[in-house]
C-alpha atoms as a printed R data frame, in Angstrom:
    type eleno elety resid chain resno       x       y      z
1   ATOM     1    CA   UNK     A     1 -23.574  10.396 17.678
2   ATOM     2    CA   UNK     A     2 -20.424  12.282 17.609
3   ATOM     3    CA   UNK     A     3 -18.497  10.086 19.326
4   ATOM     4    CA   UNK     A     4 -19.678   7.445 16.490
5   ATOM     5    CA   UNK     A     5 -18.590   9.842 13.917
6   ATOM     6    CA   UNK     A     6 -15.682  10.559 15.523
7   ATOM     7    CA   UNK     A     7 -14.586   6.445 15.346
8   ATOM     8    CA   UNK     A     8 -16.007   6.009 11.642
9   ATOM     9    CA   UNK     A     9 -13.781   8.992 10.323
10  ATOM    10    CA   UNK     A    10 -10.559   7.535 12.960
11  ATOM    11    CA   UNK     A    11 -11.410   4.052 10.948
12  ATOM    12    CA   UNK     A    12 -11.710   5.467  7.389
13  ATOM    13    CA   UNK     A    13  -8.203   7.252  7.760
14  ATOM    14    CA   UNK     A    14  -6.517   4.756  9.573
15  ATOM    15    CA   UNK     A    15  -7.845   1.719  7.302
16  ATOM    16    CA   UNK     A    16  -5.140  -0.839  7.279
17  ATOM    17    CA   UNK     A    17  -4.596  -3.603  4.903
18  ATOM    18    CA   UNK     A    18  -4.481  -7.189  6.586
19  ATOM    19    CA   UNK     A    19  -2.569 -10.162  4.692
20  ATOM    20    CA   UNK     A    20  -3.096 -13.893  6.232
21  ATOM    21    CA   UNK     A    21  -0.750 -14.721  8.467
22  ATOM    22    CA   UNK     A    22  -0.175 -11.013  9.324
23  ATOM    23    CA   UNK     A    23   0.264 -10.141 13.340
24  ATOM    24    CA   UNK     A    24  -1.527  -7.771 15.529
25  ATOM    25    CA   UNK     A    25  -0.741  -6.844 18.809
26  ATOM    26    CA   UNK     A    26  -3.022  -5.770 21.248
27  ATOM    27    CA   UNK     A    27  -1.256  -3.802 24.967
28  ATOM    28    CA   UNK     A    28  -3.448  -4.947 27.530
29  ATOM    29    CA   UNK     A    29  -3.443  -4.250 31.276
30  ATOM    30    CA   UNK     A    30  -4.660  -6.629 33.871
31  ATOM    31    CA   UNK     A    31  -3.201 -10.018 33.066
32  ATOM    32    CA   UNK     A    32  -1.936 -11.833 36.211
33  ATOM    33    CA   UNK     A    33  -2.609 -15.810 36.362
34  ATOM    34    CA   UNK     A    34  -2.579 -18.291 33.631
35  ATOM    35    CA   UNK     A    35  -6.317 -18.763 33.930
36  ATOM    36    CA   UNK     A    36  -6.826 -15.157 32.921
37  ATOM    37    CA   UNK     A    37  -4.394 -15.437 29.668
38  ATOM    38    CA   UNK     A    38  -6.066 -19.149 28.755
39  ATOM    39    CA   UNK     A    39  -9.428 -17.962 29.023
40  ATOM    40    CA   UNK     A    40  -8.637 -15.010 26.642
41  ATOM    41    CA   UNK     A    41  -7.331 -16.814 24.223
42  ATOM    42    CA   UNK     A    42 -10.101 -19.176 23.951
43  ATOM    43    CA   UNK     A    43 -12.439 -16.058 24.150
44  ATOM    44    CA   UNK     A    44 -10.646 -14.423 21.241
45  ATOM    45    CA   UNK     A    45  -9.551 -17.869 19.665
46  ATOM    46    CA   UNK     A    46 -13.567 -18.234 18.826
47  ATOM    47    CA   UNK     A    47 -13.797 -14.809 16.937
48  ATOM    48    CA   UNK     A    48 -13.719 -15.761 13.222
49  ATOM    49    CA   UNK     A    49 -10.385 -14.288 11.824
50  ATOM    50    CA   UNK     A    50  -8.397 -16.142 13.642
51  ATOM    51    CA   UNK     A    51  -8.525 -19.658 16.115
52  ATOM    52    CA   UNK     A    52  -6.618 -20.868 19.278
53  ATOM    53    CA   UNK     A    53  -3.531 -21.853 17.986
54  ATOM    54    CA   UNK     A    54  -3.074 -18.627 16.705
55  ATOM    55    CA   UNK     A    55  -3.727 -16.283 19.787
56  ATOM    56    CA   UNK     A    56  -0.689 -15.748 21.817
57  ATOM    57    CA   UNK     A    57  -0.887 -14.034 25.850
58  ATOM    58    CA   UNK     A    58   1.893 -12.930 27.197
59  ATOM    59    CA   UNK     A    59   1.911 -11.959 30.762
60  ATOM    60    CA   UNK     A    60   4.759 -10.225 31.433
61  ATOM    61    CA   UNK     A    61   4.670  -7.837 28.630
62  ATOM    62    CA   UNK     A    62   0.829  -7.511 28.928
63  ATOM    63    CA   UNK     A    63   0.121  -8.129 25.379
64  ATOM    64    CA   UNK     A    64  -2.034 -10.388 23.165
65  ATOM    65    CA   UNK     A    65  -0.690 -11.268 19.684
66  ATOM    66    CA   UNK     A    66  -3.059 -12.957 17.313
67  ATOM    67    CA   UNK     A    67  -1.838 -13.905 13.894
68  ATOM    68    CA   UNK     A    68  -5.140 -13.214 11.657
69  ATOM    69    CA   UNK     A    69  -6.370 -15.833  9.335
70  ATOM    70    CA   UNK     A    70  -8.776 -13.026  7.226
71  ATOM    71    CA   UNK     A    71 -10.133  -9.574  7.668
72  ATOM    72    CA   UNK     A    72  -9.741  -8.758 11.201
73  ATOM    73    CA   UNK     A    73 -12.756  -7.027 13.027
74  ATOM    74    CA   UNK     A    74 -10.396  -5.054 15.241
75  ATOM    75    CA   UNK     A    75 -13.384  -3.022 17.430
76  ATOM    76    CA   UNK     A    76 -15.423  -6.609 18.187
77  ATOM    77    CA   UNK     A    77 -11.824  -7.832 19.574
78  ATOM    78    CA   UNK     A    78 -11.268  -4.657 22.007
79  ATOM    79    CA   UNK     A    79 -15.152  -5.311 23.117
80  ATOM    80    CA   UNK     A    80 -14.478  -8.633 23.527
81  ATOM    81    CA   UNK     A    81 -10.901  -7.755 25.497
82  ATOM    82    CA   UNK     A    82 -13.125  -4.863 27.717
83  ATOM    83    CA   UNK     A    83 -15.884  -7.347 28.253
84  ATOM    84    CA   UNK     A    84 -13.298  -9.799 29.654
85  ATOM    85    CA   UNK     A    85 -12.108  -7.008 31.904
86  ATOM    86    CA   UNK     A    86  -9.100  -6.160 30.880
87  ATOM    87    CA   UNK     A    87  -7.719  -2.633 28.815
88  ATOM    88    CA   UNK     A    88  -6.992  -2.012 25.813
89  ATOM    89    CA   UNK     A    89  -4.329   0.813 25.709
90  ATOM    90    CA   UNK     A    90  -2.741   0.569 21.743
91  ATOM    91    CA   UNK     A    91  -2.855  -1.961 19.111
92  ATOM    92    CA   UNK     A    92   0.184  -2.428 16.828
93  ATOM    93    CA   UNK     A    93   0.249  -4.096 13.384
94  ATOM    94    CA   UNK     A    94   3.098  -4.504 10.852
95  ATOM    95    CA   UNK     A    95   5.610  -2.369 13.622
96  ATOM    96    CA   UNK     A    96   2.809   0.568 13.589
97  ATOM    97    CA   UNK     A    97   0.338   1.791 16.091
98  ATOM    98    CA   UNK     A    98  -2.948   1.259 14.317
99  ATOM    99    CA   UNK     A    99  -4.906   2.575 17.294
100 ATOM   100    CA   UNK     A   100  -4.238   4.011 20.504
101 ATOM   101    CA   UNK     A   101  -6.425   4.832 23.314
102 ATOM   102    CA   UNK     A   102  -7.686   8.291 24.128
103 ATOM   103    CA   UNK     A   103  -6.214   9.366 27.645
């Protein structure tokens, strides 16, 4: 319970404002073939703020850029990114760290 409170009151005083067509990058460890960066970008291509052509892996900088088509949900995309099996270690949007991951 206070770890829930902890991430409502982190969301309520980080809330962002998303525009269509804005970017958000995601810094992900664990990327190493092109299977791995194809299959999550189908995986997140699916989630409904966003579609295929608009998910970009890179595997050399380890990072996942999807350009959002409405409201982002941004904590069903790191489940989806941990569920994969990969980390999620910050998230940037509009040249800001939105989120960062508690060492």
């Amino acid at each position: 319970m206070k770890k829930l409170l902890i991430l409502l009151l982190t969301s309520i005083l980080t809330a962002q404002t998303y525009t269509v067509g804005d970017t958000i990058t995601f810094k992900v460890s664990g990327l190493v073939c092109s299977f791995c960066a194809h299959g999550l970008n189908k995986g997140i291509g699916k989630m409904d703020y966003t579609d295929e052509n608009n998910v970009f892996v890179d595997i050399k900088k380890q990072t996942v850029k999807i350009v959002i088509l409405k409201e982002p949900n941004i904590e069903e995309t790191i489940k989806l990114i941990k569920d994969t099996g990969y980390d999620v270690s910050k998230i940037t949007h509009a040249n800001e760290v939105i989120w960062k991951k508690d060492k």
